[in-house]
Backbone as numpy.savetxt, mean C-alpha at the origin, in Angstrom:
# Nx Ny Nz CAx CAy CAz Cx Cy Cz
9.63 10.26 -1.50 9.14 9.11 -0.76 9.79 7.85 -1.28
10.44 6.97 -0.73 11.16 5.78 -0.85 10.67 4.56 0.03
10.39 3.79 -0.27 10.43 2.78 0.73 11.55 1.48 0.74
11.95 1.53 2.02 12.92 0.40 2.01 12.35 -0.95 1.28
12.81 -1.99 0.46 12.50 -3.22 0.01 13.46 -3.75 -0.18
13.53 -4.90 0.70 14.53 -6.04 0.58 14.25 -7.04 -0.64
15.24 -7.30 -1.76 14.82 -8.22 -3.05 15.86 -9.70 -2.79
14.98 -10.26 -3.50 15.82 -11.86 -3.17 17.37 -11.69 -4.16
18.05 -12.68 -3.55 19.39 -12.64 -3.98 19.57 -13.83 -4.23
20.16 -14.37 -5.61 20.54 -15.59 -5.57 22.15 -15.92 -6.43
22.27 -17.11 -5.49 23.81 -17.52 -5.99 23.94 -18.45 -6.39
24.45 -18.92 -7.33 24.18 -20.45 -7.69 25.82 -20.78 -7.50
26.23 -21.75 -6.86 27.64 -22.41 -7.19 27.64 -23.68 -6.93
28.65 -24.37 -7.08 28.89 -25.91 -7.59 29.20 -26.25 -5.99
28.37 -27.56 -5.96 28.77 -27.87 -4.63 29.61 -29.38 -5.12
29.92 -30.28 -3.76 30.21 -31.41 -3.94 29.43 -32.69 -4.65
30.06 -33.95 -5.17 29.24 -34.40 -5.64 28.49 -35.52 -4.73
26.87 -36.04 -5.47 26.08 -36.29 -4.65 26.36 -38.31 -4.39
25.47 -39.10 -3.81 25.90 -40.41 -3.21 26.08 -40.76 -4.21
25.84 -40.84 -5.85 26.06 -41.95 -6.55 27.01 -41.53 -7.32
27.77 -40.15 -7.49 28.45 -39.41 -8.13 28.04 -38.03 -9.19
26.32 -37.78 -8.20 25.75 -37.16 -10.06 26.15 -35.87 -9.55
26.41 -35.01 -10.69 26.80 -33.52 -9.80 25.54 -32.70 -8.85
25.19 -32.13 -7.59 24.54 -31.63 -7.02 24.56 -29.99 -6.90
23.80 -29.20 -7.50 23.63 -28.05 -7.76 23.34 -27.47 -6.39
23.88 -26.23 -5.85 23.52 -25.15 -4.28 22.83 -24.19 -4.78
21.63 -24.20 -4.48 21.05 -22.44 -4.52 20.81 -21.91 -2.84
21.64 -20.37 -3.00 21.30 -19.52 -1.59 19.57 -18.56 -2.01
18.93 -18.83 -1.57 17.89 -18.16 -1.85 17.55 -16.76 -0.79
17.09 -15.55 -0.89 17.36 -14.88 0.18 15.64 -13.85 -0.33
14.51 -14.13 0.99 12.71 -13.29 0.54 12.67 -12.91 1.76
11.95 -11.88 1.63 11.28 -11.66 3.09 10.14 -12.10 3.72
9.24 -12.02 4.91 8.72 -12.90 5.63 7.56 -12.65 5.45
6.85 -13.45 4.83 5.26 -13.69 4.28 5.33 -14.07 2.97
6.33 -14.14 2.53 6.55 -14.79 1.03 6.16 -15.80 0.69
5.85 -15.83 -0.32 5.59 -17.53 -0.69 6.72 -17.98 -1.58
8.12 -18.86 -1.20 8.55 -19.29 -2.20 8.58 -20.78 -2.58
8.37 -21.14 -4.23 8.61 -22.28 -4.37 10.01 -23.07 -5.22
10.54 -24.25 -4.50 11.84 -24.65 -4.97 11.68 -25.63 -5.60
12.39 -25.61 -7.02 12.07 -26.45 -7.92 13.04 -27.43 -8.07
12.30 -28.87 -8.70 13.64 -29.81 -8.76 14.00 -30.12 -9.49
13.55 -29.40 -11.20 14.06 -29.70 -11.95 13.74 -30.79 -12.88
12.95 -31.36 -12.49 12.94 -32.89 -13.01 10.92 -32.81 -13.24
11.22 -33.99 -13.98 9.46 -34.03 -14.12 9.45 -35.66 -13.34
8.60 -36.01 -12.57 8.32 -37.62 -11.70 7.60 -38.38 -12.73
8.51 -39.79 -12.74 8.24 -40.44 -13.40 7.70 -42.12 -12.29
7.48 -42.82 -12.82 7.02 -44.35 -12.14 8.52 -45.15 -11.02
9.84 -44.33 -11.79 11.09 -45.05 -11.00 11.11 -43.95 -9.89
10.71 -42.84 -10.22 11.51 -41.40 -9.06 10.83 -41.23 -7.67
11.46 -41.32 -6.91 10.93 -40.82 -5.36 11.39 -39.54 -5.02
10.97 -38.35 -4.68 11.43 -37.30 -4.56 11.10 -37.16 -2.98
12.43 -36.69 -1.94 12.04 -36.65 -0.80 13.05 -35.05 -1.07
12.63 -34.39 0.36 12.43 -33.40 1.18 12.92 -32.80 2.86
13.86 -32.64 2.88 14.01 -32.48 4.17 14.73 -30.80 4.66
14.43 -30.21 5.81 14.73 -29.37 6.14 15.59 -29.91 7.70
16.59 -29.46 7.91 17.58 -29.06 8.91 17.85 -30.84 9.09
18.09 -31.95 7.98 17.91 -33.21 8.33 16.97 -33.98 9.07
15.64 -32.52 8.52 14.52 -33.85 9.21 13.35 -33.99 7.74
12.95 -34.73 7.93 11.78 -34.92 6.40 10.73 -34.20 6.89
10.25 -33.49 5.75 9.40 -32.76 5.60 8.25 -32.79 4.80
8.75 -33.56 3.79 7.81 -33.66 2.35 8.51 -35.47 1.54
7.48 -35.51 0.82 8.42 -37.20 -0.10 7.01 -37.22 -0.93
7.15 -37.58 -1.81 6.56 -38.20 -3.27 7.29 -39.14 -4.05
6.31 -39.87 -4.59 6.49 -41.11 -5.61 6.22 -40.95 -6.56
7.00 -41.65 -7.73 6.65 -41.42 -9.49 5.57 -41.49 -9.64
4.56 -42.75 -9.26 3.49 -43.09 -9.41 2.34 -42.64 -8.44
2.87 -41.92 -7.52 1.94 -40.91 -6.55 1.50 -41.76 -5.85
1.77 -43.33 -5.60 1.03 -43.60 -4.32 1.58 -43.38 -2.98
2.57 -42.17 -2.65 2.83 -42.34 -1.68 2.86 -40.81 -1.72
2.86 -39.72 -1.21 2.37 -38.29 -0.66 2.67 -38.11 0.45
3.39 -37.17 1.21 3.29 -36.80 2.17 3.82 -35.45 2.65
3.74 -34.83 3.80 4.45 -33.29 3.93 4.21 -33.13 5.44
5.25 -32.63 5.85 4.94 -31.97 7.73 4.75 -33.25 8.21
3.49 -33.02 9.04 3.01 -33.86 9.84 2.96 -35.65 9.52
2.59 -34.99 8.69 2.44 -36.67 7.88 3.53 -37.20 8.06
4.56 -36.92 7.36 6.17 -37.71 7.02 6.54 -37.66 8.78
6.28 -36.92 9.35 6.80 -37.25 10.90 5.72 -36.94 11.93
5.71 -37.68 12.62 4.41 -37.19 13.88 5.31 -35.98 14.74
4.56 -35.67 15.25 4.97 -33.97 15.76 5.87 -33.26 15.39
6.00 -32.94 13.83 6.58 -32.25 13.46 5.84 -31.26 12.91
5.16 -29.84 12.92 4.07 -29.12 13.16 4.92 -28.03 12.55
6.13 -27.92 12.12 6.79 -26.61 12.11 6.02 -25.71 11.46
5.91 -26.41 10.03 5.42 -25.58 8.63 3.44 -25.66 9.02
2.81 -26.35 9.46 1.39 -26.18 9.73 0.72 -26.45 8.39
0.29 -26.73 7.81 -0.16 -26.84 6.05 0.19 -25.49 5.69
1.44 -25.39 5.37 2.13 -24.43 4.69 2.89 -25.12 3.63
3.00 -26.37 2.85 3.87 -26.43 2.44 2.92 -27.50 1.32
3.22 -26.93 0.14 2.73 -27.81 -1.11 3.38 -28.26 -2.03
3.33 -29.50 -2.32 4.04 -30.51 -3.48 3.33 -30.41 -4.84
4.26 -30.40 -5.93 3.81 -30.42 -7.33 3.80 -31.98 -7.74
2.05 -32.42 -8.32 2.31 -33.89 -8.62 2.94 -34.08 -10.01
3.83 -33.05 -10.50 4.19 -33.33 -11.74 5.28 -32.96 -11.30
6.34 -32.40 -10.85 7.40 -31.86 -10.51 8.36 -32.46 -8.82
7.35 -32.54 -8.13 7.50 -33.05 -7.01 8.12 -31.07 -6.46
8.12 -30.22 -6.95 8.80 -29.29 -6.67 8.49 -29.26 -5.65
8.57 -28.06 -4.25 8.01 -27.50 -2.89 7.99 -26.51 -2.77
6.54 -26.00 -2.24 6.45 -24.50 -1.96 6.00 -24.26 -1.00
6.71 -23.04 -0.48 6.89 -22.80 1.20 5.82 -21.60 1.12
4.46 -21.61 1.66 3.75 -20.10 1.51 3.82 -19.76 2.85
3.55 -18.45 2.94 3.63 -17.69 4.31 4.96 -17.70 4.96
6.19 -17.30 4.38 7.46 -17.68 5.55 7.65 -17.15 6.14
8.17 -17.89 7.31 8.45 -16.79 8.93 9.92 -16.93 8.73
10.40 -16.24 9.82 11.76 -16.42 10.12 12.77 -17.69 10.83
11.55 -18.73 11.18 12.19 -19.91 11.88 12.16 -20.80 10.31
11.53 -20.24 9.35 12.00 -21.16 8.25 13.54 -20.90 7.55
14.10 -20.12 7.83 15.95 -19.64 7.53 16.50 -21.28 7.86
17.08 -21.81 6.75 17.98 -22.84 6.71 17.86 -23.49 5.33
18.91 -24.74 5.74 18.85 -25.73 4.75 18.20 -26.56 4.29
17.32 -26.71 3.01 16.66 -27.71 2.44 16.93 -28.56 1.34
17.35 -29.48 1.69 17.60 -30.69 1.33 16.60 -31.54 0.09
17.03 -31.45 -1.01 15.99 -32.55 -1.96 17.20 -33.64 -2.64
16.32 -34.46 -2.50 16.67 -36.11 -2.60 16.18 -36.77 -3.85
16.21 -36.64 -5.08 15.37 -38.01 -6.32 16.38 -39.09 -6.26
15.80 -39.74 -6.62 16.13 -41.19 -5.83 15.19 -41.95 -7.28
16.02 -42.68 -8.00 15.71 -43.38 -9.19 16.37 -44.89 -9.31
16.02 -45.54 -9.93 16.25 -46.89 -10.36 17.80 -47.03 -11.20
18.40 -45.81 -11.33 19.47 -45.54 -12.57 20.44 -44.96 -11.48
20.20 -43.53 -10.88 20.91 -42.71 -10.12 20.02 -42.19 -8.90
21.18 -41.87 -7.95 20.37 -40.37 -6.89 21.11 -39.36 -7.32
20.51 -38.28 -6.82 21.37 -36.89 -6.71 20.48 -36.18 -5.47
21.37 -35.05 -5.29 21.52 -34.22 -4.27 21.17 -32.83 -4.66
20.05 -31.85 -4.04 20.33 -30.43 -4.75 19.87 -29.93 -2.95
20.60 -28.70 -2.90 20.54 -27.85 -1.43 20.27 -26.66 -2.10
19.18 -25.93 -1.63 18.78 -24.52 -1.08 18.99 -24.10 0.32
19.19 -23.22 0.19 19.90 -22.55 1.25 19.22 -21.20 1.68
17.96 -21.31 2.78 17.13 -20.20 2.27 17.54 -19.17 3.65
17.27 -18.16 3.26 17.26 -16.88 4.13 16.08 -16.29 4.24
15.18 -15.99 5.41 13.97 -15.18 5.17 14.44 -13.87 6.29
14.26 -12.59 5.73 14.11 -11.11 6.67 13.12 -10.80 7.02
13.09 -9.87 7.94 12.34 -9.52 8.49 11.87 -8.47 7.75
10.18 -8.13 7.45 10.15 -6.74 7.09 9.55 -5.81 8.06
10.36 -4.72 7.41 10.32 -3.20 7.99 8.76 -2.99 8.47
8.13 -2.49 9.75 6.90 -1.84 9.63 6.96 -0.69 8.39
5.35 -1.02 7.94 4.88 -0.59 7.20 4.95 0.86 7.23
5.30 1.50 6.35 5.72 3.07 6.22 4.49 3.60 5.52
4.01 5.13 6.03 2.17 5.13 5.93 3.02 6.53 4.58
2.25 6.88 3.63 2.22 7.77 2.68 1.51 8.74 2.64
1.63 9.76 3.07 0.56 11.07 3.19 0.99 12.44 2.27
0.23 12.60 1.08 0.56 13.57 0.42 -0.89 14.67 0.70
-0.82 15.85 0.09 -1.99 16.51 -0.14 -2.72 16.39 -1.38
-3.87 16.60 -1.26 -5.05 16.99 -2.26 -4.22 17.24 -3.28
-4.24 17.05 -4.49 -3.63 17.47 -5.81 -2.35 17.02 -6.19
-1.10 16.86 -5.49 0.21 16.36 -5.40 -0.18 14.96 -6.27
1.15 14.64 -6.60 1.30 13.36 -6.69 2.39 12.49 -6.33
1.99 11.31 -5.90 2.61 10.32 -5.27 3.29 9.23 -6.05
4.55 8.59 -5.85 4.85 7.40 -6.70 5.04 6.07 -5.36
4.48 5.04 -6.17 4.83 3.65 -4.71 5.46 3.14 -5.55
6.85 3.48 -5.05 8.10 2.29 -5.59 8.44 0.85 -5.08
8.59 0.10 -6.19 8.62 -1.22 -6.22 9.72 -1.47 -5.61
10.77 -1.12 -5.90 12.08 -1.10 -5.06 13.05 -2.21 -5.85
12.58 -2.99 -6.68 13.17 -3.43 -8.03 13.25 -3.47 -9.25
14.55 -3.74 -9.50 14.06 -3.78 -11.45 13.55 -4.66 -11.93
12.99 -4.79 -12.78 12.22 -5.70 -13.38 12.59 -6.22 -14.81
12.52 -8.14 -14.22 12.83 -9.09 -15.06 12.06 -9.58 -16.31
12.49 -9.75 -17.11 11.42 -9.64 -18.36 10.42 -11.23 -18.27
10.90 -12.19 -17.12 9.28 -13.31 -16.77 8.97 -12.20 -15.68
9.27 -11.73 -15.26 8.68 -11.12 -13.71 7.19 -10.53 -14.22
6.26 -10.57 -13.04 5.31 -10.53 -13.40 4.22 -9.37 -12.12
4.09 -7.98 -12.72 3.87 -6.88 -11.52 2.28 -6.70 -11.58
1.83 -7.01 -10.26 0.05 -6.73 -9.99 -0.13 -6.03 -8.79
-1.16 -4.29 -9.33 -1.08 -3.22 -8.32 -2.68 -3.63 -8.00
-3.03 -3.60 -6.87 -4.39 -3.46 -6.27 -4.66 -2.34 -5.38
-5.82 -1.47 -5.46 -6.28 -0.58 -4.33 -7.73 -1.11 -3.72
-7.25 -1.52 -2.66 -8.70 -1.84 -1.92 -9.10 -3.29 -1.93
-7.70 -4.02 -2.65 -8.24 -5.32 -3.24 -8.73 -5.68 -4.62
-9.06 -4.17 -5.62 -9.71 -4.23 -6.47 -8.34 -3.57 -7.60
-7.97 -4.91 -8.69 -7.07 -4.63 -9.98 -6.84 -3.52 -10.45
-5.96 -2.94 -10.33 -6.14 -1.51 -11.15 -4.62 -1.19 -11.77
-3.36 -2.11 -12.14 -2.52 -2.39 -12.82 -1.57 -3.13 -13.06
-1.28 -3.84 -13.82 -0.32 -5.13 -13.79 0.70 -5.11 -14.99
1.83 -5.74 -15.25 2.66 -5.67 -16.08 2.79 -7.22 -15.98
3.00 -7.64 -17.18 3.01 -8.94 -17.35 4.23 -9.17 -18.58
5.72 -10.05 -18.59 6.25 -9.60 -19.71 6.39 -8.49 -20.05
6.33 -8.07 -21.20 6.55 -6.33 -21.93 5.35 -5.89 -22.29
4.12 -6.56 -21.71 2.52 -6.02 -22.00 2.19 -5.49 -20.19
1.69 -4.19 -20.63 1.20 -3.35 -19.27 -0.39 -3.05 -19.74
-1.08 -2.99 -18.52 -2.49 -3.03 -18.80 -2.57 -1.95 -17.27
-3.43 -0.78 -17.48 -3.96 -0.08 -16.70 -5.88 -0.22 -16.01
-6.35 -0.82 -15.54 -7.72 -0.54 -15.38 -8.80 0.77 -16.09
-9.69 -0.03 -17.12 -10.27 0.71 -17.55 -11.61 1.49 -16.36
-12.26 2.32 -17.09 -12.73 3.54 -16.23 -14.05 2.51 -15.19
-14.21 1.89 -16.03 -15.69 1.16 -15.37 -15.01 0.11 -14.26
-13.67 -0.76 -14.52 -13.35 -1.35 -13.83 -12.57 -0.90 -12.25
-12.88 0.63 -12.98 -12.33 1.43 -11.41 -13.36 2.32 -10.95
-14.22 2.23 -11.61 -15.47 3.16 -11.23 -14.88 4.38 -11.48
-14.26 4.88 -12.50 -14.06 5.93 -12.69 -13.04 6.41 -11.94
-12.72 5.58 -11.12 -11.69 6.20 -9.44 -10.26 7.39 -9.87
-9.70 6.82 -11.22 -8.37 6.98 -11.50 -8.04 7.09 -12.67
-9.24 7.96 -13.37 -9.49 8.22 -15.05 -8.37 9.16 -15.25
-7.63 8.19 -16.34 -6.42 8.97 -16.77 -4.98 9.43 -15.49
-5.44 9.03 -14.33 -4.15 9.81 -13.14 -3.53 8.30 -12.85
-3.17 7.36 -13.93 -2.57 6.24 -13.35 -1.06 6.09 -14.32
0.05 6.27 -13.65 1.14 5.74 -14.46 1.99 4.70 -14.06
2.48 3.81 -15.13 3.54 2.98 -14.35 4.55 2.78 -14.97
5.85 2.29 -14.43 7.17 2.86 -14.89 7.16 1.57 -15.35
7.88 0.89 -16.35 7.93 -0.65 -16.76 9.51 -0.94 -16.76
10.25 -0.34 -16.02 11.72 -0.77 -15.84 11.54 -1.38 -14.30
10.49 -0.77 -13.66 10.67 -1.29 -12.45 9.35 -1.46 -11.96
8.29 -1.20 -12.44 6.86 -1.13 -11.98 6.26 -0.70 -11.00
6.81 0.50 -10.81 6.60 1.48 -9.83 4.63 2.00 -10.38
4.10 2.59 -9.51 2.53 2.73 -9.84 2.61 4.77 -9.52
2.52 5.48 -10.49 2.35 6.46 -10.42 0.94 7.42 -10.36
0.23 7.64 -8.91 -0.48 8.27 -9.02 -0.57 10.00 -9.28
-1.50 10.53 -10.38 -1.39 12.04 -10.38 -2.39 12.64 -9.79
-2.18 14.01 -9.48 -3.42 14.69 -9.01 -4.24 13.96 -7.69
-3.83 13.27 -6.99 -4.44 12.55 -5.80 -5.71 13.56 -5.45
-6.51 12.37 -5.03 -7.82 13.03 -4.43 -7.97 12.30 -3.01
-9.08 12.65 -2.35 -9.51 11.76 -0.79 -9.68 10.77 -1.02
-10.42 10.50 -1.99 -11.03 9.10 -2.36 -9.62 7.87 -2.48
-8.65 8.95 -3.12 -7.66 7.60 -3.38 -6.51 7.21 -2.12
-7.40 7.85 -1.07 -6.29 7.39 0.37 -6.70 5.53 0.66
-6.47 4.84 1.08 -6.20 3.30 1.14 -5.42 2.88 0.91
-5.32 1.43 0.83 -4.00 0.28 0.92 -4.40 -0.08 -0.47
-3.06 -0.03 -0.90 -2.59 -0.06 -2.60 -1.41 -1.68 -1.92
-1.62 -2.84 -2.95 -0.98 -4.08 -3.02 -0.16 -3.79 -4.22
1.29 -4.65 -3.95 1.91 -4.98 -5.27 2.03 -6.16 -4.82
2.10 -7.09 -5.60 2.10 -8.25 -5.58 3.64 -8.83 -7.25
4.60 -8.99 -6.74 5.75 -9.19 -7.64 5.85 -11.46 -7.53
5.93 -11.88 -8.47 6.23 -13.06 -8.77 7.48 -12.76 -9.50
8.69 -13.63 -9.03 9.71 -13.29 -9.77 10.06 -15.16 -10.00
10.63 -15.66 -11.24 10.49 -16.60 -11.97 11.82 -17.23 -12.28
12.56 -17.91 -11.84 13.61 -18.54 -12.32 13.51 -19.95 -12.37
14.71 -20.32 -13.00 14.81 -21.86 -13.09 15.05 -22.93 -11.88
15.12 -22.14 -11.17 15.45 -23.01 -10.08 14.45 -22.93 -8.67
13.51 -21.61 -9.11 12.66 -21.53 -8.37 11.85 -20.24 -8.46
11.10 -20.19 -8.02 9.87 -19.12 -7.73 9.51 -18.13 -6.68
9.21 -16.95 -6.74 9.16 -16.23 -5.51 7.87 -15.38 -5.59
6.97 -15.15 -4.83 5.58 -14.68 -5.25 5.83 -13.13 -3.74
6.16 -12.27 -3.69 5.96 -11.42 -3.08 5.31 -10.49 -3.02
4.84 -10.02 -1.24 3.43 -9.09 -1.37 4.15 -7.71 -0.88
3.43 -6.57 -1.41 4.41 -5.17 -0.85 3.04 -4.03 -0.62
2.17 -3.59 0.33 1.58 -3.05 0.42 2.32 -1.65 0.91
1.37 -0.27 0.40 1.66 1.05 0.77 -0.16 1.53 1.38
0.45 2.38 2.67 -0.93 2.69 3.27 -0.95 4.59 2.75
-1.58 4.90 1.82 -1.42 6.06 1.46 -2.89 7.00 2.08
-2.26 8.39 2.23 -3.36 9.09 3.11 -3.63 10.10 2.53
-4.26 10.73 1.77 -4.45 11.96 0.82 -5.22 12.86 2.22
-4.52 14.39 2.61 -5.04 15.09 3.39 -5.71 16.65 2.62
-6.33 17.16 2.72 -7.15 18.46 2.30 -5.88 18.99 2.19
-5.92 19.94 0.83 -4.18 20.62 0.23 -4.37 21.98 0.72
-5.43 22.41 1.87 -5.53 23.86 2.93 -5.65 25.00 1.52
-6.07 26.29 1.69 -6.56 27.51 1.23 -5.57 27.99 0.58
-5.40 28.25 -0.85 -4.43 28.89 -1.49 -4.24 30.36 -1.22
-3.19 30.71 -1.46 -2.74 32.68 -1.13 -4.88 32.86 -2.05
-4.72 33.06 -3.17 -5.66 33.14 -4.06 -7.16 33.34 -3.05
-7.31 32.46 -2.51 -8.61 31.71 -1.99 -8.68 32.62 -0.57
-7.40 32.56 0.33 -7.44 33.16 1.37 -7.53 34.56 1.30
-7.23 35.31 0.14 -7.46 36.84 -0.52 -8.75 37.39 -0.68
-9.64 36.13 -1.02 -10.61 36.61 -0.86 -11.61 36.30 0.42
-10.96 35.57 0.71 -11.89 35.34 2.41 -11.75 37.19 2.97
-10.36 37.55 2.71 -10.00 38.87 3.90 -11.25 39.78 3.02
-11.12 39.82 1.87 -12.02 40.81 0.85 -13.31 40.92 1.87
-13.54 39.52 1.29 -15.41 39.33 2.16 -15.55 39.43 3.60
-14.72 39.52 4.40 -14.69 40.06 5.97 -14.91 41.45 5.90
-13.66 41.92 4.94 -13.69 43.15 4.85 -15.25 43.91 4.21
-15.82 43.75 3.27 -16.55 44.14 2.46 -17.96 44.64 3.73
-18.14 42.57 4.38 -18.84 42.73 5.45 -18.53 43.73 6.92
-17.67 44.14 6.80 -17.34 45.00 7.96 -17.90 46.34 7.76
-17.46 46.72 6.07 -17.55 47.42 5.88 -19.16 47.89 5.70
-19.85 47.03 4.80 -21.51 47.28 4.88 -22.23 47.55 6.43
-21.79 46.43 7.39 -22.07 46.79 8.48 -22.12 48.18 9.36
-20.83 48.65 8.94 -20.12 50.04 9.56 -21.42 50.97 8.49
-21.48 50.67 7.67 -22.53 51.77 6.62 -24.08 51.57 7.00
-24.50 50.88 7.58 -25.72 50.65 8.24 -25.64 51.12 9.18
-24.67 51.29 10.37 -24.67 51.85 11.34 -24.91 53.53 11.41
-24.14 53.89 10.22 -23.92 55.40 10.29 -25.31 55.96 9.80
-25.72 55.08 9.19 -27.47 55.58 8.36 -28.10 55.55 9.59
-28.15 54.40 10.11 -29.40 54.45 11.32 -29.29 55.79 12.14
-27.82 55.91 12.85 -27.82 56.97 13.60 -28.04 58.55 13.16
-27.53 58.73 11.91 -28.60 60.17 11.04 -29.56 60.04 11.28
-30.30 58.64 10.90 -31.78 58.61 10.91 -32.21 59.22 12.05
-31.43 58.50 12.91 -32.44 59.39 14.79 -32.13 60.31 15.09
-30.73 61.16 14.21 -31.20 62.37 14.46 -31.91 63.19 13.96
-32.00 63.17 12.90 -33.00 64.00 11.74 -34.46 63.77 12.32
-35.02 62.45 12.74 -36.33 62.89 13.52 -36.48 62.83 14.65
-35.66 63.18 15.58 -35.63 63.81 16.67 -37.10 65.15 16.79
-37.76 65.25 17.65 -38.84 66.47 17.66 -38.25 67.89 18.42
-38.17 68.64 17.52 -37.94 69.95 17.80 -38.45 70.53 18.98
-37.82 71.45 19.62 -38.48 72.68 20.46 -39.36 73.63 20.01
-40.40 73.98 20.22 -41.32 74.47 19.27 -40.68 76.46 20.28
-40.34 77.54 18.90 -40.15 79.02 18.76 -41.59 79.53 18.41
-40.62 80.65 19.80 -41.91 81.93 18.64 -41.18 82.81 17.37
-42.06 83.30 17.25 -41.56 84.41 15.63 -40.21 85.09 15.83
-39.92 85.56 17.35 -38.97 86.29 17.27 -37.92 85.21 17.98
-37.63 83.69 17.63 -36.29 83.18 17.41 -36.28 82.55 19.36
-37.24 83.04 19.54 -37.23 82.36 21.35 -37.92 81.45 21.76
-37.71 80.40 22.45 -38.59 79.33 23.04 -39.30 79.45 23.98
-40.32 78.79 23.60 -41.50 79.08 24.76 -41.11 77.99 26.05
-41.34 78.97 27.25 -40.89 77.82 27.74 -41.55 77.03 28.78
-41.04 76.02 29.09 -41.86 74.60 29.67 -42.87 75.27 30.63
-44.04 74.86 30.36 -44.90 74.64 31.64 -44.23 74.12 33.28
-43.91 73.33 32.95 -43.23 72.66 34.21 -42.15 73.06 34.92
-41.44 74.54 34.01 -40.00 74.99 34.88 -41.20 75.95 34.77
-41.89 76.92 34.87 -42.73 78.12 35.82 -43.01 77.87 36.97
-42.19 78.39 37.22 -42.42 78.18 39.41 -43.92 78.99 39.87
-44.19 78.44 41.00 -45.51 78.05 41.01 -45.44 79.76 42.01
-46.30 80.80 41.92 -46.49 82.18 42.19 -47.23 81.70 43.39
-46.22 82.49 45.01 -46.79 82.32 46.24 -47.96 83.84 46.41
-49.18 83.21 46.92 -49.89 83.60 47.43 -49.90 84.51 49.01
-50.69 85.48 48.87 -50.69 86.10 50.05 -52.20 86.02 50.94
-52.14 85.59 52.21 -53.65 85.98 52.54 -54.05 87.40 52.84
């Protein structure tokens, strides 16, 4: 079992330099669609810095050192509705984070600091895919299943498995933590493994109980930005059907019962014959015979 997963790709190269001469850094960023990513600027806002925001050359977002000025979407432009309150500013960073992305968010975003000393220029360059319908997982009773992450894993990267909504393994750094028995209700005592090169979630011995929607949830962490991705598997544990073993003895006990049956039968029918009532003999080996076959002796007048 494999599942396709598209992982972000990034390129960093030197672009041209920005209006006042400062060098301007390009990131291509490349998530799939429901992601939340956030793009960082690098900088911490101070009382001189204005940090603006724009996608496809239109404003989107802007902040001030001193925060009296805020804005994003709608705000910075009247009917501009694209992002919907999808889009959040850091008041310490001025960074931006895009949650929920669709596919009309694919383009260029533009950040602007703007200081009393210098400006500069930094472009992301984002790509969002489409993902694959969801691929359903159906093993039998007892088998076991692995839900692959579909990446390797970065030593900030940060891996959280949920079934049902409810925690049951995470890798954080080079520390892995499995859900203890009470925090799973017992669900997955001892049948939980996970691979820590890639944080794949290994279930053993599957039962019914553990058919549901299992979450991974991957945050992957760089300097230039952030990526919080969700990866659900719909797994279906079906009855693992009658072993040779099991079905051997079903035929036994058909048989056995056929056979007792057939032995009741043959008793009863001795039985009715053995008391069946005899023809009653005389001494010398002959039957007396019926009243009713003596034909009736004609009379003469």
């Amino acid at each position: 079992m494999k599942l396709l997963f598209n992982v972000f790709v990034v390129v960093l190269c030197l672009r041209g330099h920005g209006a006042s001469g400062v060098g301007s850094a390009g990131v291509s960023v490349s998530v799939m669609e429901g992601d939340s990513v956030t793009l960082h600027t690098g900088v911490q806002t101070n009382q001189q810095e204005d940090i603006k925001w724009y996608f496809s050359n239109t404003r989107i977002a802007q902040i001030s050192g001193d925060l009296s000025y805020k804005c994003s979407d709608v705000q910075c432009n009247k009917g501009t509705e694209r992002f919907r309150d999808r889009l959040k500013l850091d008041n310490q960073t001025g960074s931006l984070t895009i949650t929920n992305i669709t596919n009309t968010d694919s383009g260029e975003y533009k950040l602007k600091i703007i200081s009393s000393s210098s400006d500069s220029e930094k472009i992301f360059s984002v790509t969002v895919h489409e993902v694959p319908a969801a691929e359903r997982d159906e093993v039998k009773e007892g088998e076991s299943v692995t839900l692959d992450s579909g990446v390797i894993k970065n030593p900030n990267d940060s891996m959280t498995w949920y079934f049902n909504e409810i925690l049951i393994a995470e890798i954080t750094g080079d520390q892995s933590k499995i859900c203890t028995d009470d925090q799973c209700d017992e669900r997955f005592r001892d049948r939980l493994k996970l691979d820590h090169q890639t944080g794949s979630l290994t279930i053993i011995t599957t039962r019914n109980t553990d058919s549901g929607e299992y979450k991974l949830q991957i945050i992957i962490n760089s300097s230039s930005f952030s990526i919080s991705t969700v990866k659900r598997f719909n797994v279906t544990v079906t009855d693992s059907g009658l072993s040779p073993a099991a079905v051997a003895g079903i035929v036994v006990a058909v048989l056995l019962v056929f056979a007792a049956a057939a032995a009741v039968t043959v008793v009863y029918y001795r039985r009715r014959i053995h008391t069946a009532v005899p023809q009653t003999e005389d001494d010398d080996g002959y039957s007396q015979p019926n009243p009713n076959d003596i034909p009736l002796e004609r009379t003469h007048p």
